[in-house]
PDB file of N, CA, C and O in Angstrom:
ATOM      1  N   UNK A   1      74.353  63.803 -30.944  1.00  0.00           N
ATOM      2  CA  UNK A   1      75.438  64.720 -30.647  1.00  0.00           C
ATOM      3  C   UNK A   1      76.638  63.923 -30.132  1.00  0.00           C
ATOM      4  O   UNK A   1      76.354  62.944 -29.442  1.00  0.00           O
ATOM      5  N   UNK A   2      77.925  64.178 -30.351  1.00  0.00           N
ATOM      6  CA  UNK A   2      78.935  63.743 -30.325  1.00  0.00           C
ATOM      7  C   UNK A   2      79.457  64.273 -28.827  1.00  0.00           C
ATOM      8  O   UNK A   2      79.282  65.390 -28.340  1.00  0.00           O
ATOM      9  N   UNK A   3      79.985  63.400 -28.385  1.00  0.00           N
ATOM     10  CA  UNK A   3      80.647  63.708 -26.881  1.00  0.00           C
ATOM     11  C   UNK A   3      81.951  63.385 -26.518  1.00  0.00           C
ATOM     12  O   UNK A   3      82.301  62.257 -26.865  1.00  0.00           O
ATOM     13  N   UNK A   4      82.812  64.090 -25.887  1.00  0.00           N
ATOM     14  CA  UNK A   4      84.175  63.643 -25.909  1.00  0.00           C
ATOM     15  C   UNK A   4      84.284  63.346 -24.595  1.00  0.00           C
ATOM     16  O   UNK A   4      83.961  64.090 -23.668  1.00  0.00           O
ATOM     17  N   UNK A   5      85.030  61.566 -24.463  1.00  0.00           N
ATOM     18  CA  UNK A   5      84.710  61.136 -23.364  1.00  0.00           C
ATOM     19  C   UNK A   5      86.210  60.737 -23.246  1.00  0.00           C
ATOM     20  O   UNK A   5      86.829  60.524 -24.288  1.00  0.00           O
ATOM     21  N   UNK A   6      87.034  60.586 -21.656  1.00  0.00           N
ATOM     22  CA  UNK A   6      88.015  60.757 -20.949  1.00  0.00           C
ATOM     23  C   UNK A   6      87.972  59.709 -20.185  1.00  0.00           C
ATOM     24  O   UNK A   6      86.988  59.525 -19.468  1.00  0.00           O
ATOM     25  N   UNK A   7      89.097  58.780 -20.202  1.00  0.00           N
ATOM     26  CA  UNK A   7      89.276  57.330 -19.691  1.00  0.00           C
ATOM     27  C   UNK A   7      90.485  57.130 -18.493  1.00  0.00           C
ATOM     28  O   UNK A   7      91.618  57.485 -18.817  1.00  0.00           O
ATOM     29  N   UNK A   8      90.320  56.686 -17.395  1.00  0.00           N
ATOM     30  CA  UNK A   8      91.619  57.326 -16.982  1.00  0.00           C
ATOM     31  C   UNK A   8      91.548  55.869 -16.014  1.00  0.00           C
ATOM     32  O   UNK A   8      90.648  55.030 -16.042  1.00  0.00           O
ATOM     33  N   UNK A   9      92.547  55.861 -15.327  1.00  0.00           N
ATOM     34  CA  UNK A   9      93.103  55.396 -14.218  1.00  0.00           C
ATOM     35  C   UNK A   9      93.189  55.444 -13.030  1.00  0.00           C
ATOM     36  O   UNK A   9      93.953  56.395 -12.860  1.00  0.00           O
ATOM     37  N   UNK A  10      92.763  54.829 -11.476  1.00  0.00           N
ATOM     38  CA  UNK A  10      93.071  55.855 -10.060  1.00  0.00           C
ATOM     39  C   UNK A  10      92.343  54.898  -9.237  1.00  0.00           C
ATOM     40  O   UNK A  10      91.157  54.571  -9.284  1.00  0.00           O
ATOM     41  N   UNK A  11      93.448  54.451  -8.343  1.00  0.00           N
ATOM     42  CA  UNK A  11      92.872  53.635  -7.187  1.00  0.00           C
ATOM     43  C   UNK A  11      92.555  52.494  -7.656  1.00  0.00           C
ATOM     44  O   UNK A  11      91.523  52.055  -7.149  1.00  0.00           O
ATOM     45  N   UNK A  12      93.103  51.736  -8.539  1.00  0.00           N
ATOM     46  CA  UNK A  12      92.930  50.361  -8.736  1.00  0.00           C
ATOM     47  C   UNK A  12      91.472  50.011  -9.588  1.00  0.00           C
ATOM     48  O   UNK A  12      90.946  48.907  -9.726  1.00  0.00           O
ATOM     49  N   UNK A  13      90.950  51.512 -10.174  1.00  0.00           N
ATOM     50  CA  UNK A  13      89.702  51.027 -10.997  1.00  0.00           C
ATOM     51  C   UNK A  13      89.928  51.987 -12.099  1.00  0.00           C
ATOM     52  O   UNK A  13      91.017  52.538 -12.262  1.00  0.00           O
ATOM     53  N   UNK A  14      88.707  52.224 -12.996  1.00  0.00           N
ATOM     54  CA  UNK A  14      88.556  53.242 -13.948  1.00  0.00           C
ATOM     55  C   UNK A  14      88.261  54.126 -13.858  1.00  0.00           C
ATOM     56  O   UNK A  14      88.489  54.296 -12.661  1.00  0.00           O
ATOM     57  N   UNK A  15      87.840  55.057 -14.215  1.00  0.00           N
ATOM     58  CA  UNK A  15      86.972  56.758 -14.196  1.00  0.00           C
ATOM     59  C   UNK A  15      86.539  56.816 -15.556  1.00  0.00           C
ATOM     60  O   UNK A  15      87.208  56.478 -16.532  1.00  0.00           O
ATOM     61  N   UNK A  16      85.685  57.146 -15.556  1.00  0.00           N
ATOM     62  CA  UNK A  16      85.000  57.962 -17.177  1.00  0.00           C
ATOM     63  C   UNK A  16      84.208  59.628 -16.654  1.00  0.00           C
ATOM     64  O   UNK A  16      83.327  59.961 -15.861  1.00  0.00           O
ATOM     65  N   UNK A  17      85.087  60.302 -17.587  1.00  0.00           N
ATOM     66  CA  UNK A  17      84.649  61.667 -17.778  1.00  0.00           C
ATOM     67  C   UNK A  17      83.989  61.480 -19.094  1.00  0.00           C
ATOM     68  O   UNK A  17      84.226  60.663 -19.983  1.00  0.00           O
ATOM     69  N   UNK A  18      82.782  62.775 -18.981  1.00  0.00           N
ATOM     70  CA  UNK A  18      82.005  63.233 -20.204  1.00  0.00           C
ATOM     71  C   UNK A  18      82.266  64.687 -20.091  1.00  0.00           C
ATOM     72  O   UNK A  18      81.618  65.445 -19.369  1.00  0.00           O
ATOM     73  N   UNK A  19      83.536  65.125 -21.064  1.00  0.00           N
ATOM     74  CA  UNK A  19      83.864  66.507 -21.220  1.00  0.00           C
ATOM     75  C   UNK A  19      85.084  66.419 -19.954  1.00  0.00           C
ATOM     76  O   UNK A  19      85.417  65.377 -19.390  1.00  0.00           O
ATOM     77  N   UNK A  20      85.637  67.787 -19.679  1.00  0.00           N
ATOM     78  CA  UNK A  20      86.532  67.590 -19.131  1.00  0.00           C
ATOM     79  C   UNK A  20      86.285  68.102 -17.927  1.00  0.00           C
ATOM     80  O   UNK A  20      85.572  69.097 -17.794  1.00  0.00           O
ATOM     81  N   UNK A  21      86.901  67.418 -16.821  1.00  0.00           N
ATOM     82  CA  UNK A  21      86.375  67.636 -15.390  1.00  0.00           C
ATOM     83  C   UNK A  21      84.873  66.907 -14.700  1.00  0.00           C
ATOM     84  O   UNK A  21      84.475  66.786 -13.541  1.00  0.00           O
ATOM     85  N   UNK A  22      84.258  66.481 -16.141  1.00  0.00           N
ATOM     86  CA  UNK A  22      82.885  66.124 -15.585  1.00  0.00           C
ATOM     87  C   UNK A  22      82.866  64.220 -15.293  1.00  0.00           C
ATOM     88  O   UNK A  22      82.572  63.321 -16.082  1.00  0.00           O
ATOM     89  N   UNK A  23      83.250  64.163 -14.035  1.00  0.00           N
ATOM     90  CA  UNK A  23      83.168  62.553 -13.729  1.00  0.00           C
ATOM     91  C   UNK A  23      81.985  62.067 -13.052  1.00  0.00           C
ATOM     92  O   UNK A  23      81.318  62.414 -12.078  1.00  0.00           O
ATOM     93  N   UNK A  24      81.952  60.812 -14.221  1.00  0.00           N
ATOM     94  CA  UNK A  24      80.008  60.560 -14.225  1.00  0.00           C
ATOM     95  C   UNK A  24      80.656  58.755 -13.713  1.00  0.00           C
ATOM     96  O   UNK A  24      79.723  57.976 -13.910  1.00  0.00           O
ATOM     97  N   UNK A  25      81.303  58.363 -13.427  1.00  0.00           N
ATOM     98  CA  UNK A  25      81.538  57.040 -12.534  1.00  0.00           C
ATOM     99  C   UNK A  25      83.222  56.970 -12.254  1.00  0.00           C
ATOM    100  O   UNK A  25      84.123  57.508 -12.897  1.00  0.00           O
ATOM    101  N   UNK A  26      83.275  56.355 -11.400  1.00  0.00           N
ATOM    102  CA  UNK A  26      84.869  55.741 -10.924  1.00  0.00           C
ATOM    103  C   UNK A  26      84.600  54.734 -10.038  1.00  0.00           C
ATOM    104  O   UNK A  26      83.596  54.479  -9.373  1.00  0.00           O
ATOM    105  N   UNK A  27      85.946  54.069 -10.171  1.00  0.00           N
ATOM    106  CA  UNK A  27      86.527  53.124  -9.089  1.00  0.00           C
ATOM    107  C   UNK A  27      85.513  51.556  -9.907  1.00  0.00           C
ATOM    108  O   UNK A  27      85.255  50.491  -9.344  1.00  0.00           O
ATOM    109  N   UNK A  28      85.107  52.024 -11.503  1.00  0.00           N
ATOM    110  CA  UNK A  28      85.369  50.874 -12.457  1.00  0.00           C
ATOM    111  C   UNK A  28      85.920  49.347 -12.043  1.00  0.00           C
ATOM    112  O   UNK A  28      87.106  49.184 -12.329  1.00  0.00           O
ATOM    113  N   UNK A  29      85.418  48.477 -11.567  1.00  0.00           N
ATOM    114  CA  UNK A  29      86.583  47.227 -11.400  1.00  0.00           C
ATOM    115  C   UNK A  29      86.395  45.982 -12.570  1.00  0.00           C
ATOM    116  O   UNK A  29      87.319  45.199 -12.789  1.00  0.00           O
ATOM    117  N   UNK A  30      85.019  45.895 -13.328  1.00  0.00           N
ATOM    118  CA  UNK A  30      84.798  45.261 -13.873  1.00  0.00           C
ATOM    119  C   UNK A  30      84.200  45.299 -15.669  1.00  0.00           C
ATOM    120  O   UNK A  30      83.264  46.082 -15.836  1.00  0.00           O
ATOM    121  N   UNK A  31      84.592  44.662 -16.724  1.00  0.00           N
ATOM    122  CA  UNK A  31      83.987  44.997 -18.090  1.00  0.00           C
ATOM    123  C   UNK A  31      82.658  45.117 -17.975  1.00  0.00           C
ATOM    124  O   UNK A  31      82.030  45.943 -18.637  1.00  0.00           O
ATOM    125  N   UNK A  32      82.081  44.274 -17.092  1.00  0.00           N
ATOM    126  CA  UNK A  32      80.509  44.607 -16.788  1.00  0.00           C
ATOM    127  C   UNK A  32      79.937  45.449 -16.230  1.00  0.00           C
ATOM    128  O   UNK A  32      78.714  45.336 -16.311  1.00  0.00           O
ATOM    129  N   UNK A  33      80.514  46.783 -15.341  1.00  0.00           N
ATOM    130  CA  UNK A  33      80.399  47.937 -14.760  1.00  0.00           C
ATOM    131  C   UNK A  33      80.716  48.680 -16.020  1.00  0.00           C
ATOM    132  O   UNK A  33      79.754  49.304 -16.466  1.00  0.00           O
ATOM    133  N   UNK A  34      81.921  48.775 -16.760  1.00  0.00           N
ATOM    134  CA  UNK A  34      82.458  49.518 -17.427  1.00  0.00           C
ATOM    135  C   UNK A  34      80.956  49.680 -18.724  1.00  0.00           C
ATOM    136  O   UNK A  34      80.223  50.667 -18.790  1.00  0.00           O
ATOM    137  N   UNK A  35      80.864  48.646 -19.455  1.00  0.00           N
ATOM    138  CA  UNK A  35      79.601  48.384 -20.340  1.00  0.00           C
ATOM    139  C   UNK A  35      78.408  48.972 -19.922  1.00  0.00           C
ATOM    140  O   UNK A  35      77.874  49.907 -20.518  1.00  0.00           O
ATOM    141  N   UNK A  36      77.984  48.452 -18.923  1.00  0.00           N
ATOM    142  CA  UNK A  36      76.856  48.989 -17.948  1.00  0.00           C
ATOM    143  C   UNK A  36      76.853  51.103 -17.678  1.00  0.00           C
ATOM    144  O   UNK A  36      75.885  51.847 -17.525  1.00  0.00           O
ATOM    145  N   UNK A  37      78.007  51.361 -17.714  1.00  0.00           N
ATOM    146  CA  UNK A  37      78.386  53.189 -17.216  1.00  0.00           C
ATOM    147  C   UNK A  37      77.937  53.429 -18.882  1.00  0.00           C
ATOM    148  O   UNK A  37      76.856  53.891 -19.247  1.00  0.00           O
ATOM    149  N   UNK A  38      79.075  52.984 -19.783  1.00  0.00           N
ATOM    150  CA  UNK A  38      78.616  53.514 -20.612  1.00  0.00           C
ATOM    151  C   UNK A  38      77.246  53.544 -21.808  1.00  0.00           C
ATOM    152  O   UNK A  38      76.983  54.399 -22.655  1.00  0.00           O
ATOM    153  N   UNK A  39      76.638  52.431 -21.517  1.00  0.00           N
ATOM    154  CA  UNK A  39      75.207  52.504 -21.994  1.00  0.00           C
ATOM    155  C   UNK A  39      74.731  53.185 -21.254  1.00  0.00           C
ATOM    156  O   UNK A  39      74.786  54.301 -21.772  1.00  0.00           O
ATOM    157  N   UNK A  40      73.990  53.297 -19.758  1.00  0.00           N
ATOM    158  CA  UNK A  40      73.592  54.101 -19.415  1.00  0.00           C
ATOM    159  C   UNK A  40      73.582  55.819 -19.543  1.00  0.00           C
ATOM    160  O   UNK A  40      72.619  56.580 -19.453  1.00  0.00           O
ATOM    161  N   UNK A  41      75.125  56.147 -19.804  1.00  0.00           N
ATOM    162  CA  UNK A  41      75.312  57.466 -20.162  1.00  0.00           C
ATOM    163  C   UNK A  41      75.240  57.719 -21.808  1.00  0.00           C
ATOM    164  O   UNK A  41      75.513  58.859 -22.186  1.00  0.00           O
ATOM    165  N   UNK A  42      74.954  56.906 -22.622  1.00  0.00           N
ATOM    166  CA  UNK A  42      74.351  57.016 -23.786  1.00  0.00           C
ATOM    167  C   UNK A  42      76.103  56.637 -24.397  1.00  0.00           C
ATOM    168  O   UNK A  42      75.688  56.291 -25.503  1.00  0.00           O
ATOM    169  N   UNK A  43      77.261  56.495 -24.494  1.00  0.00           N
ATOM    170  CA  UNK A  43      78.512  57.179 -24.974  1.00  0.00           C
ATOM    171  C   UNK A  43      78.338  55.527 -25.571  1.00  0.00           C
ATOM    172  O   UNK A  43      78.008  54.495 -24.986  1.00  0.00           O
ATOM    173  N   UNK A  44      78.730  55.809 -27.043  1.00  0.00           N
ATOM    174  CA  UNK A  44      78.788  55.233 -28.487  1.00  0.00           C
ATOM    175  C   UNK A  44      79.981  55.263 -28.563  1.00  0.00           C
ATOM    176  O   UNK A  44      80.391  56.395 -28.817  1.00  0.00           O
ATOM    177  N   UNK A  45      81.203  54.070 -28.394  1.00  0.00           N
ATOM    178  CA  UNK A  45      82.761  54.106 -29.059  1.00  0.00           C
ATOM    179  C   UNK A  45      82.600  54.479 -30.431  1.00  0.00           C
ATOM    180  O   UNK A  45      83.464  55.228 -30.886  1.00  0.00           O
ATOM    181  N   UNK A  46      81.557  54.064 -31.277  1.00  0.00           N
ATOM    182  CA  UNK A  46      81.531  54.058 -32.983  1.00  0.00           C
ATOM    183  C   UNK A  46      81.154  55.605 -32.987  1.00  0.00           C
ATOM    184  O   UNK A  46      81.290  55.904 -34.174  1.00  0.00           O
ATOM    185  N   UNK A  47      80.821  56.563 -32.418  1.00  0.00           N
ATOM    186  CA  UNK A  47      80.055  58.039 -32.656  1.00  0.00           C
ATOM    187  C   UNK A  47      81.133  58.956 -31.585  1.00  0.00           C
ATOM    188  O   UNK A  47      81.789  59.931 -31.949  1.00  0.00           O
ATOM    189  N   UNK A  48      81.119  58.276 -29.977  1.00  0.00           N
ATOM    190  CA  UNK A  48      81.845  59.982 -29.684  1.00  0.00           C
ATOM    191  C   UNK A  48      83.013  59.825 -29.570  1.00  0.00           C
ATOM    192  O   UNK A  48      83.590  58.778 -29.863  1.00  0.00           O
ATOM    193  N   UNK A  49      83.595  60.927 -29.086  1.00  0.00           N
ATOM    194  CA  UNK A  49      85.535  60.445 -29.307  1.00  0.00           C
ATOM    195  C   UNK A  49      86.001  60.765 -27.770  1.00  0.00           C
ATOM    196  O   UNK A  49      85.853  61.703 -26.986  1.00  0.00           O
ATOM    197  N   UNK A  50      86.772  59.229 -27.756  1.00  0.00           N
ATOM    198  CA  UNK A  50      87.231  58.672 -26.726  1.00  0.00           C
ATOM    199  C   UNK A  50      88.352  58.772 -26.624  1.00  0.00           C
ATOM    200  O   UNK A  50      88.968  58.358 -27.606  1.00  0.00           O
ATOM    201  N   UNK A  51      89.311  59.406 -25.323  1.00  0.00           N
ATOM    202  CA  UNK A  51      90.631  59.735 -25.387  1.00  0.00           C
ATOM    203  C   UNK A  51      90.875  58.768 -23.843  1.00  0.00           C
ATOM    204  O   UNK A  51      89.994  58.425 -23.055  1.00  0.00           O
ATOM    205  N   UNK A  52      91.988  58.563 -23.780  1.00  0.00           N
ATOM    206  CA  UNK A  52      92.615  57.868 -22.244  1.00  0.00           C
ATOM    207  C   UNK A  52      93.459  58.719 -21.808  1.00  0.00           C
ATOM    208  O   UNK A  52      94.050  59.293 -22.722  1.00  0.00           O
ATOM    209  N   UNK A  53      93.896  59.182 -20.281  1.00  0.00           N
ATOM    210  CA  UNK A  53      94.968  60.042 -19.541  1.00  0.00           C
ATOM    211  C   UNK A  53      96.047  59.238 -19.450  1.00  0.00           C
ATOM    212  O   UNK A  53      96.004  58.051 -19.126  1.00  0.00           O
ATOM    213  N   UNK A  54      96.916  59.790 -19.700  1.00  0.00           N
ATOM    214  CA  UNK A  54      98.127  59.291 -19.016  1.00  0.00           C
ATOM    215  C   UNK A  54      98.246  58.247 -17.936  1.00  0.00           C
ATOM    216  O   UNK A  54      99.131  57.391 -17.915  1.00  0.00           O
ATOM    217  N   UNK A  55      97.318  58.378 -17.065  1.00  0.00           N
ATOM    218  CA  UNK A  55      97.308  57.658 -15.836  1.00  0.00           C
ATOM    219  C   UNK A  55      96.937  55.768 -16.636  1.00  0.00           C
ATOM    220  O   UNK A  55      97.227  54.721 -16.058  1.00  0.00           O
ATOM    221  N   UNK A  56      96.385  55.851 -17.773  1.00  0.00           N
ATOM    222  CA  UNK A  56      95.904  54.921 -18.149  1.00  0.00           C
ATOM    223  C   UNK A  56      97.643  53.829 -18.701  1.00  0.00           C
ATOM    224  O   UNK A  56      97.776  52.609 -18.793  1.00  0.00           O
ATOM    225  N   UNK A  57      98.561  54.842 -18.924  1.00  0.00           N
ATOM    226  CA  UNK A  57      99.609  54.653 -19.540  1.00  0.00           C
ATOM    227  C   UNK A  57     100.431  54.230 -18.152  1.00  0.00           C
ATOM    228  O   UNK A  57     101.482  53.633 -18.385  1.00  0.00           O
ATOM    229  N   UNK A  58     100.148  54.426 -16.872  1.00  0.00           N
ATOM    230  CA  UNK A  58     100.809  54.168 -15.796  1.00  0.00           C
ATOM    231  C   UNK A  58     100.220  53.846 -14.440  1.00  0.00           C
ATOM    232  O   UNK A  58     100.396  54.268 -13.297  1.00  0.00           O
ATOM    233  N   UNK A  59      99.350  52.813 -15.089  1.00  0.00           N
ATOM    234  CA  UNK A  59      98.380  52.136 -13.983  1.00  0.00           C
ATOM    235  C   UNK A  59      98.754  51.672 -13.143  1.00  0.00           C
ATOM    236  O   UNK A  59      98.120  51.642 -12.088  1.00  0.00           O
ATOM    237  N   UNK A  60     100.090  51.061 -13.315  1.00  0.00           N
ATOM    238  CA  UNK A  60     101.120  50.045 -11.852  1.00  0.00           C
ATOM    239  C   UNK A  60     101.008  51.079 -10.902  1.00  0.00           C
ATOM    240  O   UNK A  60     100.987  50.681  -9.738  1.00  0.00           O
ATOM    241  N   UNK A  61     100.915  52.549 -11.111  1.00  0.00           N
ATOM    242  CA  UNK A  61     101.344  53.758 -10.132  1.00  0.00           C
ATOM    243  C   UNK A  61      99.460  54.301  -9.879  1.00  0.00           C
ATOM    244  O   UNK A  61      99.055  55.437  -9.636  1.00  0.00           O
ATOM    245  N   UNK A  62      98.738  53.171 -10.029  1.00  0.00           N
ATOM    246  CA  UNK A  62      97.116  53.900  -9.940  1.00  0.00           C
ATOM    247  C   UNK A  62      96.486  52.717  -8.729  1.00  0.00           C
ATOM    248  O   UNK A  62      95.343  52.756  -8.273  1.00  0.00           O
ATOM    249  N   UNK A  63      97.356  51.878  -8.432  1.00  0.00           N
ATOM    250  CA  UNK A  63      96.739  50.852  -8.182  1.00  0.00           C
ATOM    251  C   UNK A  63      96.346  49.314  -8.768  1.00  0.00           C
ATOM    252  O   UNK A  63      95.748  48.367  -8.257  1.00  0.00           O
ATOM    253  N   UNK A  64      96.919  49.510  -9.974  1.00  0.00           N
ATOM    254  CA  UNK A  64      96.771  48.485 -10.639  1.00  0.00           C
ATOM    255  C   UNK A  64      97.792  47.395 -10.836  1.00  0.00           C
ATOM    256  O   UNK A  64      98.868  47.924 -11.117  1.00  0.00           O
ATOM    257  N   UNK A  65      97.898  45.834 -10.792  1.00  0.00           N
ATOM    258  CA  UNK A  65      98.827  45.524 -10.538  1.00  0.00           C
ATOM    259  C   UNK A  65     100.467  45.431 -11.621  1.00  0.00           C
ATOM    260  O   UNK A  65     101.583  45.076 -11.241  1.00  0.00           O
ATOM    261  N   UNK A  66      99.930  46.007 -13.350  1.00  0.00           N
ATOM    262  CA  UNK A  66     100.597  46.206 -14.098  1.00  0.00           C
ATOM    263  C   UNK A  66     100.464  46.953 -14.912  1.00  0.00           C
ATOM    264  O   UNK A  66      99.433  46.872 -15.579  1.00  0.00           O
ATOM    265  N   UNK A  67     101.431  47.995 -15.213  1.00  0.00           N
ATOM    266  CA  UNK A  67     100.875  48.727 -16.198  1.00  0.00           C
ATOM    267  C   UNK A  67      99.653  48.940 -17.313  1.00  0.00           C
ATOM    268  O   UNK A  67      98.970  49.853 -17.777  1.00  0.00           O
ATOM    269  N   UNK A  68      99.809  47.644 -17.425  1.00  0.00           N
ATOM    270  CA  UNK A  68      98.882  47.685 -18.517  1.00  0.00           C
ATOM    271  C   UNK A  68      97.429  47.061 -18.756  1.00  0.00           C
ATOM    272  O   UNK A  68      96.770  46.808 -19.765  1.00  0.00           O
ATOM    273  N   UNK A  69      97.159  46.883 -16.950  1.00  0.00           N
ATOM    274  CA  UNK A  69      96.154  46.227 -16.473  1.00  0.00           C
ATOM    275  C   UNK A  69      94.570  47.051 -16.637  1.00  0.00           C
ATOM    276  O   UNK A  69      93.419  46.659 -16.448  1.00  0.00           O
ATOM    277  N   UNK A  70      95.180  48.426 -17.099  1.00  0.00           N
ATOM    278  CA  UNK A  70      93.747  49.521 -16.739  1.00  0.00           C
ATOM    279  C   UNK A  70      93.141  49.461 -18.229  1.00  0.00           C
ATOM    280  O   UNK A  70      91.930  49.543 -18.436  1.00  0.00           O
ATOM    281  N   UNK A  71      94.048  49.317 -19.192  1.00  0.00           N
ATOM    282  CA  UNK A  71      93.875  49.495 -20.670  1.00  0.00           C
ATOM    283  C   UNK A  71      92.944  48.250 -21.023  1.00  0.00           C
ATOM    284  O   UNK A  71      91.916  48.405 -21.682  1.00  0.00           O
ATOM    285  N   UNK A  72      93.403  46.878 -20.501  1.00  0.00           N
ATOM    286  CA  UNK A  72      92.760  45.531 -21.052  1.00  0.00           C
ATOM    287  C   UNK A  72      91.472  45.816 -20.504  1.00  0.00           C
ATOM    288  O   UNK A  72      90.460  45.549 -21.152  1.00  0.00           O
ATOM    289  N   UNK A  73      91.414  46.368 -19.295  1.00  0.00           N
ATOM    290  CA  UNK A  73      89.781  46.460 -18.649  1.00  0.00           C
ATOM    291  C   UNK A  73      88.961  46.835 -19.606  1.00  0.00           C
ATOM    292  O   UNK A  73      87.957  46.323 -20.102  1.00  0.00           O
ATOM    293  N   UNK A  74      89.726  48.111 -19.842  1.00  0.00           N
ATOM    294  CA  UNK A  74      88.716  48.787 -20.961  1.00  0.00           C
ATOM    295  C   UNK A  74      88.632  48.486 -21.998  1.00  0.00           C
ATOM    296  O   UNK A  74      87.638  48.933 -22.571  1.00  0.00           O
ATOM    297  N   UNK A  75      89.398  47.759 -22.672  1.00  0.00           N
ATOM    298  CA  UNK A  75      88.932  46.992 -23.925  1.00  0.00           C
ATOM    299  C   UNK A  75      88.256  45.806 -23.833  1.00  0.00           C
ATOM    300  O   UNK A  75      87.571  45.414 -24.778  1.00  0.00           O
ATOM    301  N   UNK A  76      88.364  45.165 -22.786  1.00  0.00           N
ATOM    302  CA  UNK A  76      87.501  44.133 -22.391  1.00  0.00           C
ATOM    303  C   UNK A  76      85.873  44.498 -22.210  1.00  0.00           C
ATOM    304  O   UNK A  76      84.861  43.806 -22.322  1.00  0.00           O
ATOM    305  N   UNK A  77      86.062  45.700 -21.927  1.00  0.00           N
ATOM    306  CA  UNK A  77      84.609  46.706 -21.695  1.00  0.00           C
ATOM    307  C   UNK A  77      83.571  46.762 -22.889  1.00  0.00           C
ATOM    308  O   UNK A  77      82.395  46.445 -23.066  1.00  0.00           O
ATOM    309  N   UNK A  78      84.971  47.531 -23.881  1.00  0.00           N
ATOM    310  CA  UNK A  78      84.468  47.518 -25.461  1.00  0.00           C
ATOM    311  C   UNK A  78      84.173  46.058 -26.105  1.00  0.00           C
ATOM    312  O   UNK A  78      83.063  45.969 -26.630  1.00  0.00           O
ATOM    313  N   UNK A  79      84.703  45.308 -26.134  1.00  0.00           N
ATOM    314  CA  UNK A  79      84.560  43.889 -26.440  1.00  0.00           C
ATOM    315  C   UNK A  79      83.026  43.456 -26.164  1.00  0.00           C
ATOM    316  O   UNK A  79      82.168  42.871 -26.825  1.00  0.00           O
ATOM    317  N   UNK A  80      83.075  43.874 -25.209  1.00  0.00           N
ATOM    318  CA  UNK A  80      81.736  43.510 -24.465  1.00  0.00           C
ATOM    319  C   UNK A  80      80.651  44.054 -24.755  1.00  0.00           C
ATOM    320  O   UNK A  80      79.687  43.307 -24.918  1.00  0.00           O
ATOM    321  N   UNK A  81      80.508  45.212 -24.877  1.00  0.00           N
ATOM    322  CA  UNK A  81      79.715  46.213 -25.675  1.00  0.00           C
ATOM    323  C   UNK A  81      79.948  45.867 -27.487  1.00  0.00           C
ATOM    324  O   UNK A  81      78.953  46.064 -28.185  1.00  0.00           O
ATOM    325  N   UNK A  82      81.112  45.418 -28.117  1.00  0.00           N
ATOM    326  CA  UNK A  82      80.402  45.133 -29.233  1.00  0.00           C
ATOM    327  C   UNK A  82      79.600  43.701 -29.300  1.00  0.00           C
ATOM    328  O   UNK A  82      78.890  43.387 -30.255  1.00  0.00           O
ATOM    329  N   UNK A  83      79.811  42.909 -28.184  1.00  0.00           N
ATOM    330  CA  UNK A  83      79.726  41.538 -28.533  1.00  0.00           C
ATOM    331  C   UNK A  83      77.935  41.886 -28.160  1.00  0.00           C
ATOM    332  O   UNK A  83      77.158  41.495 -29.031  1.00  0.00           O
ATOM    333  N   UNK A  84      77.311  42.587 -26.922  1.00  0.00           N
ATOM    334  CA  UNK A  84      75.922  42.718 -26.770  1.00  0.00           C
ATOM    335  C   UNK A  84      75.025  43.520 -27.544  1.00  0.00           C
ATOM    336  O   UNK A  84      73.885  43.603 -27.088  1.00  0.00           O
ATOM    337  N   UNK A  85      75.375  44.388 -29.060  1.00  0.00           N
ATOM    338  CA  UNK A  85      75.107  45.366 -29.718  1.00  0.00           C
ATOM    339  C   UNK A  85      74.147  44.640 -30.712  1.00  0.00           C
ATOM    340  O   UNK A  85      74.356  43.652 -31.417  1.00  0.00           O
ATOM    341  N   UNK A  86      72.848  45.544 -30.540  1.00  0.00           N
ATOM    342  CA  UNK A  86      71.968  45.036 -31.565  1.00  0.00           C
ATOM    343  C   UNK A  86      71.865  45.646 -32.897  1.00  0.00           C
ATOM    344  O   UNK A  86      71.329  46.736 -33.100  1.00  0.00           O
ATOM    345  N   UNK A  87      72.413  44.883 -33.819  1.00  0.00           N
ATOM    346  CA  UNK A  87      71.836  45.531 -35.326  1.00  0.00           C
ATOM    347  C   UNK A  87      71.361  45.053 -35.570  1.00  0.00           C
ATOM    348  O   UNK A  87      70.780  45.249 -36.637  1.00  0.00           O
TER     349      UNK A  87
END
């Protein structure tokens, strides 16, 4: 089953929602936390659909030290998760 999962920004870490309102980790600081949340909660980048908040677009104002510091996390996350993926 497909899940729509919510990426956001706040306090100098990440958040991941599953559905909306439902926050299943925060305060994210590392690709290895980030990897780690989402295997555990089963969420597949290749299967469910992944959206980012705004806040992700204005991280300097979340705690982060540049805008665009919340976004690399999380692709650093994904990176990471494809680089440990077994086929």
């Amino acid at each position: 089953m497909t899940e729509t999962i919510f990426i956001g920004a706040n306090n100098g870490g990440l958040e991941i929602y599953k559905g909306v309102g439902n926050l299943i980790a925060g305060n994210i600081q590392t690709a290895k936390t980030f990897k780690y949340v989402m295997d555990t909660h089963g969420i597949d980048p290749d299967v469910d659909t992944i959206y980012t908040t705004s806040s992700m677009d204005f991280a300097d104002e979340e705690g982060f030290d540049h805008y665009d510091d919340a976004r690399i996390l999380m692709e650093e996350g994904f990176k990471l998760m494809e680089m440990t993926k077994a086929y």
